[in-house]
N, C-alpha and C positions, 0 to 999 in steps of 0.2 A: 952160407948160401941159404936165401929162403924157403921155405917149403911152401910146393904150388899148391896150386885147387885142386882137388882131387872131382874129378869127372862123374856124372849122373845122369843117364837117359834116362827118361820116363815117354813110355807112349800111354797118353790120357786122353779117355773116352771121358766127355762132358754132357750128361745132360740135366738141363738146368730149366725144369718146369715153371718156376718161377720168373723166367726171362725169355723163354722158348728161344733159347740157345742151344745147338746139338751139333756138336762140334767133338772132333779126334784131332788130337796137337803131338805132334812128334818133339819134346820138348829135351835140353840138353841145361843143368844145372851144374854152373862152378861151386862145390864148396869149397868154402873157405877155409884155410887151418885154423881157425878159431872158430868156425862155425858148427854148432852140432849138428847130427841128423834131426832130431828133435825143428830148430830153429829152419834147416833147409826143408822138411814138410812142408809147415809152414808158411813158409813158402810158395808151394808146391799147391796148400789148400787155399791162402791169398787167390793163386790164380786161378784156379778152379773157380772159384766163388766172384769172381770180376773178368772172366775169362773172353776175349774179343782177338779180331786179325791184329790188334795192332797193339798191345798189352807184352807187355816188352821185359824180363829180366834186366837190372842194371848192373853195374858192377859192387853193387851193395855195399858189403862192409869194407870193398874196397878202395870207396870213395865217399865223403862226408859230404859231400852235393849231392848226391844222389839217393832217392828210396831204394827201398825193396826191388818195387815194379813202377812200374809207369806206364801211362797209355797217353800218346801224342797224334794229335792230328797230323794234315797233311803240311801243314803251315810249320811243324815243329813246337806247335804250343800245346803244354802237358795239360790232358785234359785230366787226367786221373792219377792222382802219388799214392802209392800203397807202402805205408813202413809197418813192421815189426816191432817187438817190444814193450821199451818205454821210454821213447824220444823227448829231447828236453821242448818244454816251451816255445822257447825262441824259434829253435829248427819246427816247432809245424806250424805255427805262425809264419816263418816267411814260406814255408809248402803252401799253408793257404793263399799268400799271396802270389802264387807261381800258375796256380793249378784251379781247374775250376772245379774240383772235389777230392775231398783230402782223406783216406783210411787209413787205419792205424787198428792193426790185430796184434791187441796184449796176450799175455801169455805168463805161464812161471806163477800161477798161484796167491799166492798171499803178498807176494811182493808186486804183483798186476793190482792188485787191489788198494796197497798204498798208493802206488803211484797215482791212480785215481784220484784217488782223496787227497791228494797235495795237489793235483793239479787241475782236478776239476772247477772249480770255482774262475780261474784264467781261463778256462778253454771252453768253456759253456756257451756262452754268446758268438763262438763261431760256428757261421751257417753250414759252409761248406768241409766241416767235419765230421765223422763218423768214428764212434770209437766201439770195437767189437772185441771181446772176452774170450779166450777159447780156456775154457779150465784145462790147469793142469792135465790131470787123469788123462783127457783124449790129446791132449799134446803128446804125451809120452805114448799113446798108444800108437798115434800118426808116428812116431820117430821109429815103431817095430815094424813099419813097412817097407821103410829104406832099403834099397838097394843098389847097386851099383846099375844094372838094368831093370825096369822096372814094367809091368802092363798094369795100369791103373784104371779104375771105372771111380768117374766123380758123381754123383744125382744129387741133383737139389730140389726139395720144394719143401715149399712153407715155412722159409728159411731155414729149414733143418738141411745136413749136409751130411751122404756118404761117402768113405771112399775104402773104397777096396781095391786086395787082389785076388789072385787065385784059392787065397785059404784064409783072408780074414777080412773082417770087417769092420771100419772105426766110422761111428755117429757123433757129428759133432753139432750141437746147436750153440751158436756164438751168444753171447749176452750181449744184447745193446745195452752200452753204457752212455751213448752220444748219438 
């Protein structure tokens, strides 16, 4: 028998100076059995940091058509694919040709930073990409916030990013890599 998703509320306060966005999301995250707390942050900080009514959790590593997140108009067409990691070529290449803006938040240190370097030179000339860093260090730090229920505060500005709870607080500033 497989093992399910193990369940995740988070209620996240967003405000996001940088977009004057001020929004409270009652949010419900499946992990995955192969997915760490670490990677579900992640997650968690994705949407924080692109966060709108219609910015959607997908069924992730559940499904190989699908990102992270997504954000779809009313028509059904993806306006925004958020992945994780370090997605091969090909898969963001046709995200780009799906979607009319494509994010990808690397992660995992010295092995985010190969991946770079092998595949930047293919992925440079694409417009509608953005590729952002989150070192190590505040990855793991986002992973000690995890909970099974969570009250979260996000603040953005100047693309610098907090996120706290009642007893800690992790800074994270992405590296533009793209």
């Amino acid at each position: 028998m497989a093992t399910k998703a193990t369940i995740f509320k988070a209620d996240l306060q967003i405000v996001d100076m940088d977009r004057n966005y001020y929004q409270e999301h009652a949010l419900t995250l499946a992990r995955h059995p192969s997915e760490t707390d670490e990677r579900m942050m992640l997650r968690l900080l994705a949407f924080a940091h692109n966060a709108s009514d219609t910015l959607a959790f997908t069924r992730g590593l559940s499904s190989s058509d699908e990102p992270d997140l997504w954000q779809k108009d009313l028509t059904g067409a993806i306006e925004r694919w958020i992945e994780l990691g370090q997605p091969d070529e090909k898969r963001l290449r046709k995200a780009c040709g799906r979607s009319q803006q494509v994010l990808v938040y690397c992660y995992s240190g010295n092995s985010a930073g190969i991946w770079w370097q092998q595949n930047s030179a293919a992925l440079v000339n694409i417009k509608n990409l953005a590729v952002l860093n989150i070192p190590a260090e505040k990855s793991k730090a986002l992973a000690q916030l995890a909970q099974r229920n969570m009250q979260l505060q996000a603040t953005i500005q100047d693309g610098d990013m907090w996120i706290a709870d009642s007893e800690s607080n992790v800074e994270v500033t992405p590296g533009i890599w793209q």
